[in-house]
C-alpha positions in Angstrom: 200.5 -132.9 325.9 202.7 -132.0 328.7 206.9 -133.1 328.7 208.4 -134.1 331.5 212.0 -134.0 331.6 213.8 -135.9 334.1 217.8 -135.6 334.9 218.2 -139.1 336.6 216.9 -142.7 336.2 215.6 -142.6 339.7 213.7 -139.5 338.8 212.6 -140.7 335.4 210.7 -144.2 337.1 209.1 -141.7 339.7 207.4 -139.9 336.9 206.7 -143.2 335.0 205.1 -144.6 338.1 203.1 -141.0 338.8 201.9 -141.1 335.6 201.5 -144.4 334.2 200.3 -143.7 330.4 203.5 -141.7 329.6 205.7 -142.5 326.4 209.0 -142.6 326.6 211.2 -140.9 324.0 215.3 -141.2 323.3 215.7 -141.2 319.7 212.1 -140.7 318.9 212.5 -142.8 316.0 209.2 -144.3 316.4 207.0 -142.3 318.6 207.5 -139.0 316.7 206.3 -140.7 313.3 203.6 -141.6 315.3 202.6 -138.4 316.7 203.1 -136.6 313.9 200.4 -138.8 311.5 198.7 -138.5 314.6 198.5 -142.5 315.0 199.2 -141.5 318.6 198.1 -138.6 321.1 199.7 -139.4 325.1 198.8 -137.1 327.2 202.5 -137.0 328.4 206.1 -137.8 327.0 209.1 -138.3 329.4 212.1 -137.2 327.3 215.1 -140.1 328.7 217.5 -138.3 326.8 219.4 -136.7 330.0 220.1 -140.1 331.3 223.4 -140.3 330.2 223.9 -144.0 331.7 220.8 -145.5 329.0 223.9 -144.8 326.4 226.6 -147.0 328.4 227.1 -150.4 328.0 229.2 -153.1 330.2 231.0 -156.2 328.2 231.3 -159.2 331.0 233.0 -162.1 330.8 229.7 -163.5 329.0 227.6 -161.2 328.2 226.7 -157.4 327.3 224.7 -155.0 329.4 223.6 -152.7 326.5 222.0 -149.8 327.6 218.8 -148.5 326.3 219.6 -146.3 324.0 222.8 -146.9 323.3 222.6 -146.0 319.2 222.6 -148.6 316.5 225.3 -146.5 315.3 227.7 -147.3 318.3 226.8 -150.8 318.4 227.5 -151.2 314.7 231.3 -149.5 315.2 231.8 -150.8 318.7 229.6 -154.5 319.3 230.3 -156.2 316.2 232.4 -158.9 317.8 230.8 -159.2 320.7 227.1 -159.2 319.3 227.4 -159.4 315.7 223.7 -160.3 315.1 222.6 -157.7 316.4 225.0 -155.2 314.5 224.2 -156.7 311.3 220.6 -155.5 312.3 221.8 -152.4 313.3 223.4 -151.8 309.6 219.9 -152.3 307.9 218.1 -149.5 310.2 217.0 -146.6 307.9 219.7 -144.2 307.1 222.9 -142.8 309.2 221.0 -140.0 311.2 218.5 -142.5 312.8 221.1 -145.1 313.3 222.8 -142.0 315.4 219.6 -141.6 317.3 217.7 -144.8 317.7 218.0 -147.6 319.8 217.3 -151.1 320.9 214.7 -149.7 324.2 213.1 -147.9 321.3 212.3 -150.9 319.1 211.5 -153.2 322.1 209.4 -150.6 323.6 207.6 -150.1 320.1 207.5 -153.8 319.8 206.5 -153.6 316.0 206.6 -157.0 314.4 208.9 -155.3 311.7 211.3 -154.0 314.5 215.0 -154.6 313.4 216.4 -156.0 316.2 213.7 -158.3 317.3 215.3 -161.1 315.2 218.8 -160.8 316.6 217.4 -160.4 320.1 215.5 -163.8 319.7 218.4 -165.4 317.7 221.0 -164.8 320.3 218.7 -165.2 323.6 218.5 -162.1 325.2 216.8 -160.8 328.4 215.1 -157.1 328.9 216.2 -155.7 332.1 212.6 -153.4 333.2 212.7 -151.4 336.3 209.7 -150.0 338.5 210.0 -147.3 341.4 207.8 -149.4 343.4 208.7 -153.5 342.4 212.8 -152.7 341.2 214.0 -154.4 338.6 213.6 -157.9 336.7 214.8 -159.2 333.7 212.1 -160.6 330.9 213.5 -163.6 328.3 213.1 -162.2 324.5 210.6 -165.3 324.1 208.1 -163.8 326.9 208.6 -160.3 326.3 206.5 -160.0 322.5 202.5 -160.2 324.1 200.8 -159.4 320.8 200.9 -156.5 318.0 202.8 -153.6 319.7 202.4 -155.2 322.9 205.0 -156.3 325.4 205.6 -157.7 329.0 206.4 -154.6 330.7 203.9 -153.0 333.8 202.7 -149.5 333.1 204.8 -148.2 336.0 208.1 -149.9 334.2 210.9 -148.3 331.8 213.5 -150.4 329.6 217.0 -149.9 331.7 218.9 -152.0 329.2 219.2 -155.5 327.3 221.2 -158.4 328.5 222.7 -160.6 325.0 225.3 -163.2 325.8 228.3 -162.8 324.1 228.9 -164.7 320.6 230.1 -167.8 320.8 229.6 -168.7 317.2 228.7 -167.2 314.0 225.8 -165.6 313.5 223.6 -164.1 310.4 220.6 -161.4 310.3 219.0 -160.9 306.8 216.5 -158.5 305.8 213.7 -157.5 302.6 213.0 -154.2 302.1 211.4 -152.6 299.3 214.6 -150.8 298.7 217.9 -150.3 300.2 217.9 -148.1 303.2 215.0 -146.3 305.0 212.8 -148.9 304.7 210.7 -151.0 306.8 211.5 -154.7 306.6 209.1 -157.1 304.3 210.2 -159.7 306.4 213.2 -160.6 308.0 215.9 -163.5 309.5 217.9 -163.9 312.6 220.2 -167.0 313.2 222.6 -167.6 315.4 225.1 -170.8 316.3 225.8 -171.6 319.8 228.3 -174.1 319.8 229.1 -174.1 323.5 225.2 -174.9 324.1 225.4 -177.3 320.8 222.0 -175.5 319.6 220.6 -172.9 317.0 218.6 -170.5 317.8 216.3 -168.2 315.1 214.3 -164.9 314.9 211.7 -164.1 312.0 210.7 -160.1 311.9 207.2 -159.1 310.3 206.0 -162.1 309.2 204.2 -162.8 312.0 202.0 -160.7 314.8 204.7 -160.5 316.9 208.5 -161.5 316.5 208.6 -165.4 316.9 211.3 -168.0 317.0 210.6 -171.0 314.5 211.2 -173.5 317.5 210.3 -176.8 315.4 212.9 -176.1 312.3 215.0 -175.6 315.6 214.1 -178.8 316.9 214.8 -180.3 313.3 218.2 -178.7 312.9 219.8 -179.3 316.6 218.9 -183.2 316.2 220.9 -183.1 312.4 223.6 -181.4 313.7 223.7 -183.4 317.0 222.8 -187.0 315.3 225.9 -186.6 312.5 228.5 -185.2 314.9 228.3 -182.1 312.7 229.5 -179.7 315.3 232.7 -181.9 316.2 233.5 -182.2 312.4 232.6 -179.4 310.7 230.9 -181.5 308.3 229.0 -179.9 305.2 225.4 -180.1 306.2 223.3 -181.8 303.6 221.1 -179.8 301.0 217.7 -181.8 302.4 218.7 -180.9 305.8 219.2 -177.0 304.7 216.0 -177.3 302.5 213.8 -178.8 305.2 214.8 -176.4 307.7 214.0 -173.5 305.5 210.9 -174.9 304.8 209.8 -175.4 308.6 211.1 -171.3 309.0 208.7 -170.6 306.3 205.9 -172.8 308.2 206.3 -171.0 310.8 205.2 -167.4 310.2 201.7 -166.1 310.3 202.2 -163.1 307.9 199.6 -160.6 306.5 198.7 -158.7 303.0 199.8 -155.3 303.4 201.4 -152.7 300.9 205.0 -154.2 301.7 204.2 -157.5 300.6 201.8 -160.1 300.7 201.7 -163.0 302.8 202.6 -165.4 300.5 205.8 -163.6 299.0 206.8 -163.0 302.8 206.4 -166.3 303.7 208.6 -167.5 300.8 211.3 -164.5 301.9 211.6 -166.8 305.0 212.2 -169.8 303.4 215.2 -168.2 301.3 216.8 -166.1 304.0 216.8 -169.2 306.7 218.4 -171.3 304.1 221.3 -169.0 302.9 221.9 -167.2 306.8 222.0 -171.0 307.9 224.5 -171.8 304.9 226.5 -168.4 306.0 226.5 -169.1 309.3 227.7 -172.6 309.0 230.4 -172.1 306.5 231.6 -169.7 309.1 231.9 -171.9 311.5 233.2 -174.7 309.2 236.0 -172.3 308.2 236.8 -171.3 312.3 238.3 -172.8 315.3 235.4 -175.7 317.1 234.7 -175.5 320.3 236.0 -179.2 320.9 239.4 -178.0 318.9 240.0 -175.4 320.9 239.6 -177.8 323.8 241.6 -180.3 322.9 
């Protein structure tokens, strides 16, 4: 297994694009465990740690360029306001030394169903910024970038530069079950996120599936409820059938498996209870804050 080490980003997609197969590594939260059980054997790792602008981040107007592998540890501390999904995610990685070390290229890059920030990514709308020596850059939506089990959108010649994720502009909830408290990989777990200035809802559901999926119809359901009764210009408590059916089309949405975390059946339960109580979270939330049409006014 040879290293390559490279010292800039420019220098880093020219090895990628000589040798296609390589495996990045940052934290090495992921790839390590895999080389070590010997799940994995590349024929070349290019270290990205030296490229000091993979742990930078620029807040815009409306959004956050969040670098690579900017640690979950930073975005927990530093993010919260700006993308608190995706902090709340960050809380429930493993322990303090990986939340120091991992980050959200590694977990997109991995593209595990169980990956932490896949639900928060989904839930708020997100794009992956991938760059190529020979094509430059694009950016992939969260909803096109999950191709299968540990697959994604990216070409073999492209690296992760960053993730785009608008700014919050409402509540929004991430709920996990693990086995135990920390160190654990999820059983299943819940994004949601409110966006008021859109007037929609938008949800992520983590290993329960073969990828990380959005449950679009209980979507559907809940944007025409909260539309229909003028719930998002009053504030309105939303009605327990409303909160129960949409639970129950989360749940109908996942395609889980038996495996030693859990079976199919408990997980797709686990998805039924977290959409209901992030969804009564996040809504009391917003009930409790300033409206969109308030702050207008």
């Amino acid at each position: 297994m040879d290293f390559l080490r490279p010292a800039s980003w420019q220098e880093a997609l020219a090895a990628k694009a000589e040798h296609p197969t390589a495996v990045p590594i940052a934290g090495g939260t992921d790839v390590m465990v895999e080389i070590n059980f010997d799940h994995r054997r590349p024929t070349h790792l290019l270290d990205l740690t030296r490229i000091g602008e993979l742990t930078e981040w620029e807040t815009g107007a409306d959004s956050v360029r969040l670098g690579a592998s900017v640690p979950y540890a930073r975005i927990m501390r530093q993010l919260r306001a700006e993308l608190p999904g995706l902090a709340l995610a960050a809380h429930t990685v493993a322990s303090p030394q990986i939340r120091n070390r991992g980050g959200v290229g590694g977990n997109l890059g991995t593209a595990s169903p169980a990956g932490d920030a896949h639900p928060a990514l989904l839930a708020a709308g997100a794009e992956v910024e991938a760059e190529s020596a020979a094509r430059g850059t694009r950016l992939i939506p969260i909803d096109a970038f999950y191709t299968g089990v540990k697959r994604n959108a990216l070409e073999p010649d492209e690296l992760i530069r960053a993730v785009h994720v608008a700014r919050a502009d409402g509540p929004q909830q991430y709920s996990k079950v693990g086995t135990r408290n920390a160190m654990v990989i999820a059983v299943c777990a819940f994004g949601l996120a409110l966006h008021p200035e859109t007037r929609t809802v938008r949800t992520g559901i983590g290993s329960a599936a073969p990828t990380p999926i959005r449950a679009e119809v209980a979507e559907q359901f809940l944007n025409s409820v909260l539309e229909e009764s003028g719930c998002w210009e009053s504030g309105q408590i939303l009605a327990p059938s409303a909160v129960k059916q949409f639970a129950g089309l989360c749940a109908a949405a996942c395609n889980p498996i038996d495996d030693v975390r859990g079976t199919a059946d408990y997980r797709r339960h686990a998805i039924g209870v977290l959409a209901r109580r992030t969804l009564v979270w996040a809504w009391e939330s917003y009930r409790g804050g300033p409206r969109a049409t308030e702050g207008a006014a």
